[in-house]
C-alpha positions as CSV (number, residue, x, y, z in Angstrom):
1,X,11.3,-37.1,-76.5
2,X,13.7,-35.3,-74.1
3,X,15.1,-37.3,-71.8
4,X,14.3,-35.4,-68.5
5,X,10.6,-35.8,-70.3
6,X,11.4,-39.5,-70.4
7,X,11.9,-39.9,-66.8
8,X,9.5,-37.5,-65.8
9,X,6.4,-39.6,-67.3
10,X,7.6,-42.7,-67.5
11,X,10.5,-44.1,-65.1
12,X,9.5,-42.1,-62.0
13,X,6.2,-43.2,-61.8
14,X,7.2,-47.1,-62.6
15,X,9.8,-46.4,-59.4
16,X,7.7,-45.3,-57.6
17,X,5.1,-47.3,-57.8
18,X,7.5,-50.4,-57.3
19,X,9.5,-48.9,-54.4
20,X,6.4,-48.0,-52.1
21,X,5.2,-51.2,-51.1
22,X,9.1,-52.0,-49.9
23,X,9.7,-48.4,-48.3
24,X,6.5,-49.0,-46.2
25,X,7.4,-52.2,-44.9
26,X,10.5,-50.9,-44.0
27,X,8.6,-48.2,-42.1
28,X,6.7,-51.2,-40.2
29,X,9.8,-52.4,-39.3
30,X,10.7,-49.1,-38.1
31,X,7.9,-48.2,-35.7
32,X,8.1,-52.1,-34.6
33,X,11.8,-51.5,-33.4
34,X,12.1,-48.3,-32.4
35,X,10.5,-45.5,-30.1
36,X,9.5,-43.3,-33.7
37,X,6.1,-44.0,-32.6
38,X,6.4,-41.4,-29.9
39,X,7.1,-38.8,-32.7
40,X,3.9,-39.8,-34.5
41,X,1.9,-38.3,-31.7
42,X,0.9,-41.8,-30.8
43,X,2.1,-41.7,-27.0
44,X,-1.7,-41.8,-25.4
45,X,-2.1,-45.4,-26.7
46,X,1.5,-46.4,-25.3
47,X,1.0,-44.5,-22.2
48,X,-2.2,-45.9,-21.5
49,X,-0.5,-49.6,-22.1
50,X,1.6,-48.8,-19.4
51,X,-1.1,-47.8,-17.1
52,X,-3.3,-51.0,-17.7
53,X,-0.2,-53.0,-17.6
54,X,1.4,-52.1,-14.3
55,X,-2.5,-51.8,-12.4
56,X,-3.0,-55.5,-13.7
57,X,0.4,-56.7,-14.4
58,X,-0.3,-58.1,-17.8
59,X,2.7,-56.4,-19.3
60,X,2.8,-59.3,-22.3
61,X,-0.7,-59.3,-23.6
62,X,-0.6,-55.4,-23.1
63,X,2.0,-54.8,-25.5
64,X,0.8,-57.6,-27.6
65,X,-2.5,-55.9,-28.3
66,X,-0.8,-52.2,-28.7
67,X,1.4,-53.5,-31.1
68,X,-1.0,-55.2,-33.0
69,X,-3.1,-51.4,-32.8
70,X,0.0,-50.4,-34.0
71,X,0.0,-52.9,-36.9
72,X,-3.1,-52.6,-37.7
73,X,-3.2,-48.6,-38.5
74,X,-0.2,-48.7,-40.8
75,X,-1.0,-51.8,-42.4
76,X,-4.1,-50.0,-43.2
77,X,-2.7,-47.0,-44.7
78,X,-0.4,-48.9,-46.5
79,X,-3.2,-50.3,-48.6
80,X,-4.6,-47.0,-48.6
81,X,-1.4,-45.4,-50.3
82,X,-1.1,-48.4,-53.0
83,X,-4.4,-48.3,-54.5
84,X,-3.6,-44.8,-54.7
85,X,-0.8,-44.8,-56.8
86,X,-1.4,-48.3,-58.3
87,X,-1.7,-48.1,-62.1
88,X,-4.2,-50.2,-63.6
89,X,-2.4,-52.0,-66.4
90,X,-4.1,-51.4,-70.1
91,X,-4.1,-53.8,-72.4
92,X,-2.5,-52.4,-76.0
């Protein structure tokens, strides 16, 4: 077998199949610490935490619950994406 074959159908898909669960917590991590959730078109829930927060002046459990919303969305995709690409394993 060629060896662009090789890798084609057999080490990329071992890659990445190892590298997505890491790359998508490093993504969590990402949205967690920085303002990239604005670029996700996710401002309405943020802005609305602002609103609730400064009319009842709950700023803590405020962002507490948005970032839990926020938590909650990508660790669901997350598990969407790796049954996805999850290989079952065959027995030979």
């Amino acid at each position: 077998m060629k060896p662009w074959k090789i890798y084609q159908t057999v080490v990329i898909p071992q890659a990445v199949v190892n590298a997505v669960p890491g790359t998508l917590n490093v993504l969590i991590s990402l949205v967690k610490g920085s303002s990239i959730v604005s670029t996700l078109g996710v401002t309405e829930v943020f802005t609305s935490a602002k609103l609730i927060a400064s009319s009842s002046m709950l700023y803590f459990e405020t962002y507490v619950v948005v970032g839990f919303i926020y938590w909650m969305i990508i660790s669901w995709l997350q598990g969407k994406l790796e049954r996805k690409i999850a290989v079952p394993y065959k027995r030979s």
